[in-house]
N, CA and C atoms as an extended XYZ file, in Angstrom:
267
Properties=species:S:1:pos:R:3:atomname:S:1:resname:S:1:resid:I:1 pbc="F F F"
N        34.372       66.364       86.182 N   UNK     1
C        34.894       65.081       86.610 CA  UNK     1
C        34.435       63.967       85.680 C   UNK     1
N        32.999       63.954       85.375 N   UNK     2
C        32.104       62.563       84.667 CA  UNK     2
C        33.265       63.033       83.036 C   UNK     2
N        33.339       64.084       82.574 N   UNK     3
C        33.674       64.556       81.491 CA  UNK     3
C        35.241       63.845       81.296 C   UNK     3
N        35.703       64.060       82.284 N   UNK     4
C        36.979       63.883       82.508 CA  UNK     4
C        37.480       62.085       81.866 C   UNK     4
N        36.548       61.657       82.980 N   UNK     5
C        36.732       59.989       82.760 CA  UNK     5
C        36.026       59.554       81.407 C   UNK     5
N        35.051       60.572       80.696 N   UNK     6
C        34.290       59.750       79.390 CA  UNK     6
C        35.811       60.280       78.213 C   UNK     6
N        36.779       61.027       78.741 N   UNK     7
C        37.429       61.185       77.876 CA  UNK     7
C        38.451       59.906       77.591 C   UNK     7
N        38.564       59.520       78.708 N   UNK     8
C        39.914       58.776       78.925 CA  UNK     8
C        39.144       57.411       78.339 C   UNK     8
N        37.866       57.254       78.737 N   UNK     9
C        37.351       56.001       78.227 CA  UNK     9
C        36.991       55.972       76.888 C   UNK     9
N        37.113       57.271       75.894 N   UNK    10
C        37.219       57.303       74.441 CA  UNK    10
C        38.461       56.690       74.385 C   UNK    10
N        39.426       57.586       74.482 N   UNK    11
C        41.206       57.149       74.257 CA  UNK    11
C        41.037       55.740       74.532 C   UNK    11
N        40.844       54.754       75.650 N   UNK    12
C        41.259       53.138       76.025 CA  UNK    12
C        40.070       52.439       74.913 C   UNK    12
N        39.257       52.887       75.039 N   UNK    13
C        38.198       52.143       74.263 CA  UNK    13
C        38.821       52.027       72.419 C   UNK    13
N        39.088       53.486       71.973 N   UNK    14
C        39.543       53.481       70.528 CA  UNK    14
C        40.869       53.343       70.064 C   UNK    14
N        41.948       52.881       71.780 N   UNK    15
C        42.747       52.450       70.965 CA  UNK    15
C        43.150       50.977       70.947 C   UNK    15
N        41.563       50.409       72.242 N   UNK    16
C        42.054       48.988       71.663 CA  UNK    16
C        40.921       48.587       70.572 C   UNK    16
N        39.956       49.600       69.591 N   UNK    17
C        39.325       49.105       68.757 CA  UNK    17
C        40.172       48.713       67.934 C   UNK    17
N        41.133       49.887       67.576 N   UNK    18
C        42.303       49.731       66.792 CA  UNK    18
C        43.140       48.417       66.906 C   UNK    18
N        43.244       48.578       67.818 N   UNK    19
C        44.423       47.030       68.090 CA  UNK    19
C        43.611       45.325       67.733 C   UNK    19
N        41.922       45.998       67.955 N   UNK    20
C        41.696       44.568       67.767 CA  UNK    20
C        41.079       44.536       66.084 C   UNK    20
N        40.965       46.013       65.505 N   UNK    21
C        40.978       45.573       63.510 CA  UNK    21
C        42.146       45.101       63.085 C   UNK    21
N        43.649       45.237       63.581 N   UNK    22
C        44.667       44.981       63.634 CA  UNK    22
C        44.454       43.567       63.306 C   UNK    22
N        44.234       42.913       64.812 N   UNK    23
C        44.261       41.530       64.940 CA  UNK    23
C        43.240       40.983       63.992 C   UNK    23
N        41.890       41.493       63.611 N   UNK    24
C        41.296       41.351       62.583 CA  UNK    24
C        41.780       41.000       60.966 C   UNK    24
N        42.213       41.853       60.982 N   UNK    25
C        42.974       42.254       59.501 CA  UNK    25
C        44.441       40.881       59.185 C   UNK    25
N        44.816       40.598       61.014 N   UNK    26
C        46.144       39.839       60.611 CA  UNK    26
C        46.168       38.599       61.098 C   UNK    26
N        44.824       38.444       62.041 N   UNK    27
C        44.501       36.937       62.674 CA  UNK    27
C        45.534       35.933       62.040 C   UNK    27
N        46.040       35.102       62.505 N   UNK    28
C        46.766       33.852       62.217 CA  UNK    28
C        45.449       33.147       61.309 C   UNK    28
N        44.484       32.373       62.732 N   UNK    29
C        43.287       31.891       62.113 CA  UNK    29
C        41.926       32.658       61.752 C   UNK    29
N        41.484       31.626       61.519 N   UNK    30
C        40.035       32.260       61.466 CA  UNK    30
C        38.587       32.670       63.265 C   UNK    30
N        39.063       31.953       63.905 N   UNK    31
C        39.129       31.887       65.411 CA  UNK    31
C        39.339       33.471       65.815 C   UNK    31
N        40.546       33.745       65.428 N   UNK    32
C        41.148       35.237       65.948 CA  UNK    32
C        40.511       36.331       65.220 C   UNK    32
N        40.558       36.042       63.779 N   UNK    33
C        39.568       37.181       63.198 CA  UNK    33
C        38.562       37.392       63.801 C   UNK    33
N        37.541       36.194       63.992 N   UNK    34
C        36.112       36.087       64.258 CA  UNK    34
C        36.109       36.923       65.931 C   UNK    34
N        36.869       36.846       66.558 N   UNK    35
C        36.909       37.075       67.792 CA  UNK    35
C        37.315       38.745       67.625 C   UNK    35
N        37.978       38.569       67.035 N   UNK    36
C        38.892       39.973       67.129 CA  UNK    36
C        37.144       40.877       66.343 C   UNK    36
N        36.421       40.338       65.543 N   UNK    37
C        35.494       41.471       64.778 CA  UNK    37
C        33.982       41.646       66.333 C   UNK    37
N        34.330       40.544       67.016 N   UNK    38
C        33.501       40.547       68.027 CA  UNK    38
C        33.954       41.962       68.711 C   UNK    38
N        35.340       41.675       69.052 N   UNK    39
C        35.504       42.732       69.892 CA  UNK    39
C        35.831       43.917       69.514 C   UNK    39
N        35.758       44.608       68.397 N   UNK    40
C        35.481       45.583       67.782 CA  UNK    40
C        34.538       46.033       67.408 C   UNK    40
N        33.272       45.188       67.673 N   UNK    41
C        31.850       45.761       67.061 CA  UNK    41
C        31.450       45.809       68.890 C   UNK    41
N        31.742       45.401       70.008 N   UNK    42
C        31.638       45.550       71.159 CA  UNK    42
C        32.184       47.125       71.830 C   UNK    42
N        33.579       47.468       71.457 N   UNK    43
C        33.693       49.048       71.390 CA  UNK    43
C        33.378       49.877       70.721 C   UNK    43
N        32.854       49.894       69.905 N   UNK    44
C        32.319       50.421       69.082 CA  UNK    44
C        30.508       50.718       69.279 C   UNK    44
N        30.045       49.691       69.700 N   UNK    45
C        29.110       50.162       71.163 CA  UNK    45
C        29.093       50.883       72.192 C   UNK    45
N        30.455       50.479       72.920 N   UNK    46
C        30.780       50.732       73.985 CA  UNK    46
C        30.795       52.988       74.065 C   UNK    46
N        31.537       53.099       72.551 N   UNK    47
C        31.760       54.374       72.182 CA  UNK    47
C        30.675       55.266       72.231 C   UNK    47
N        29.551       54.196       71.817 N   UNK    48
C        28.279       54.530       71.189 CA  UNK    48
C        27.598       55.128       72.664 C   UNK    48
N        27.666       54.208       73.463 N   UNK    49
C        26.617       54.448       75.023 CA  UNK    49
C        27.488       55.823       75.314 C   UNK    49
N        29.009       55.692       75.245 N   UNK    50
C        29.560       56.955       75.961 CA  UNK    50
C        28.918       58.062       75.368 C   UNK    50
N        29.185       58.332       74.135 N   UNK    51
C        28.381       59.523       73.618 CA  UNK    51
C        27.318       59.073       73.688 C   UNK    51
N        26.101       58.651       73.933 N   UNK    52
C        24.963       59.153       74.691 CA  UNK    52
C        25.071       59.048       75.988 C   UNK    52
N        26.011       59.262       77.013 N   UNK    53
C        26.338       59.806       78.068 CA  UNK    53
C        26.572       61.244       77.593 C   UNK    53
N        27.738       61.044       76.994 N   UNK    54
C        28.057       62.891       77.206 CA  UNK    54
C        27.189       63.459       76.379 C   UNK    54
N        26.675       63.473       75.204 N   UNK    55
C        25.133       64.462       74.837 CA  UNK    55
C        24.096       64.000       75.241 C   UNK    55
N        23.885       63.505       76.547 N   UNK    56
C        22.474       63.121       77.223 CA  UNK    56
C        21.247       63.120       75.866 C   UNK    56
N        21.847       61.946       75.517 N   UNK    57
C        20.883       61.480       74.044 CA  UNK    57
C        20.584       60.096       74.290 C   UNK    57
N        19.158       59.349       74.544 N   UNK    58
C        18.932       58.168       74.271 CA  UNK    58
C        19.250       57.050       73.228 C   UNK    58
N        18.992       57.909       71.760 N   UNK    59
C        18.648       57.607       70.686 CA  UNK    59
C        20.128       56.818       70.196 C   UNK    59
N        21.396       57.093       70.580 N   UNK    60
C        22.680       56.379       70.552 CA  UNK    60
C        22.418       55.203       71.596 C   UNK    60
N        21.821       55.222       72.341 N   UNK    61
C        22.063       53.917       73.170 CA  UNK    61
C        21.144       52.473       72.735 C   UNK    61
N        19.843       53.002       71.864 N   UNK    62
C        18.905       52.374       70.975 CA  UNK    62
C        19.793       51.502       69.978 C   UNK    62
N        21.162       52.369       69.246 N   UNK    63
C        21.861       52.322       68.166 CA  UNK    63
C        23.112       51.327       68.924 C   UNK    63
N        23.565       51.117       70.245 N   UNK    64
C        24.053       50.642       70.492 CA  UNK    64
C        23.876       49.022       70.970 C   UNK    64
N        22.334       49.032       71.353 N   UNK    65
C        21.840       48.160       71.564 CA  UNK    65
C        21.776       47.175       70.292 C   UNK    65
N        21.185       47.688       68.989 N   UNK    66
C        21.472       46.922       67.957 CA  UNK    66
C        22.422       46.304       67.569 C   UNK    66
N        23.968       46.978       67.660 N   UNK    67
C        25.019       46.714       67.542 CA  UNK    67
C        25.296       45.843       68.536 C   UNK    67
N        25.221       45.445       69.370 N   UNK    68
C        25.699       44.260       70.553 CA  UNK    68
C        24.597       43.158       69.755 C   UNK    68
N        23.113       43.227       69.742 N   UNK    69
C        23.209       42.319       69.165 CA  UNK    69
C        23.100       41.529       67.628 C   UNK    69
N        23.800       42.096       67.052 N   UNK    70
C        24.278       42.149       65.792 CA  UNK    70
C        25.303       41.431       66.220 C   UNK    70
N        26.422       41.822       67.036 N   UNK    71
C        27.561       40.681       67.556 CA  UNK    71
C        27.591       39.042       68.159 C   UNK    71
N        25.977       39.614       69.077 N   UNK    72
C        25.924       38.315       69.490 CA  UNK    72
C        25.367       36.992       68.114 C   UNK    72
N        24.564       37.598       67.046 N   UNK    73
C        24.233       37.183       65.956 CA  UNK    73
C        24.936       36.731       65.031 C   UNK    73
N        26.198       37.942       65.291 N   UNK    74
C        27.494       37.220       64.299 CA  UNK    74
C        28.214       35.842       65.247 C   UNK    74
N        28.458       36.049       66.328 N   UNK    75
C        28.909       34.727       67.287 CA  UNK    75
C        28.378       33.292       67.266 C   UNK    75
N        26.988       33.648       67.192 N   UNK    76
C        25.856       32.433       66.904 CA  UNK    76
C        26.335       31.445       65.341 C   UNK    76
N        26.076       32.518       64.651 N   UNK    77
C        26.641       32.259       63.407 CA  UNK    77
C        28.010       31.485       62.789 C   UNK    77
N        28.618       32.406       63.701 N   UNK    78
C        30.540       31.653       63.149 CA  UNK    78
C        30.551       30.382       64.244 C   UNK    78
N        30.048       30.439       65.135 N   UNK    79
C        30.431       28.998       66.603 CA  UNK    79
C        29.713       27.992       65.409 C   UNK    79
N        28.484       28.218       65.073 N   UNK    80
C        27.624       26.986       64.322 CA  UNK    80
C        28.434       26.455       63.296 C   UNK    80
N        29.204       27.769       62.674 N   UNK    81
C        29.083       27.218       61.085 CA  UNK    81
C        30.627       26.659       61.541 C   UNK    81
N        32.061       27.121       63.078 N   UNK    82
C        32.732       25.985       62.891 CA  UNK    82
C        32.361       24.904       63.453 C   UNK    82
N        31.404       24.562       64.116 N   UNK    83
C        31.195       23.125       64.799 CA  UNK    83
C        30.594       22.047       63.450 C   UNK    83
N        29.823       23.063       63.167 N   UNK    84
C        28.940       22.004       62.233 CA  UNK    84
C        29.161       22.401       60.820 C   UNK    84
N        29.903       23.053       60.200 N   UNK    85
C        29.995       23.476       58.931 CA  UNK    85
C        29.113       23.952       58.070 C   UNK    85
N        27.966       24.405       58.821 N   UNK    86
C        26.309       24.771       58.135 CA  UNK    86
C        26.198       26.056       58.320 C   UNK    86
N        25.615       26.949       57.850 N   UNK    87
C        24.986       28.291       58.274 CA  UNK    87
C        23.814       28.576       57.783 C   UNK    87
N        22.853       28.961       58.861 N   UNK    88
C        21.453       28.624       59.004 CA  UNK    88
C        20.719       28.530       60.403 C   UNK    88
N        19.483       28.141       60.169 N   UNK    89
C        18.490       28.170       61.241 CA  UNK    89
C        18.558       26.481       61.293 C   UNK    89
């Protein structure tokens, strides 16, 4: 059953990673890129915890943890540098 649903949540998860390098790759602005790489480095986590669900492995969820905040780091980053045009501490 658990097997069942980590499958289906590969398939929804990787095919809207896909859809959102898409929007990445074709963003109108820069807004949509930035957003769109958010939410592709977010499934791409998301992928990450599943397989350490299904090989009852910690050591992916360590790896996933970095990756979220690596996103939230990139967010920090792009909000600053459009409000204020700076990038930095």
């Amino acid at each position: 059953m658990i097997e069942t649903a980590i499958y289906v949540l590969f398939a929804v998860y990787g095919l809207s990673g896909v859809l959102y390098f898409i929007r990445l790759l074709r963003g109108p602005t820069v807004v949509d890129s930035i957003l769109a790489a958010d939410c592709v480095s977010l499934d791409v986590a998301l992928i990450a915890l599943l397989l350490s669900i299904y090989y009852k492995n910690s050591f992916l969820a360590v790896g996933a943890l970095f990756l979220v905040l690596w996103a939230f780091i990139l967010d920090v980053f792009a909000a600053k540098y459009l409000t204020r045009g700076e990038v930095g501490t």
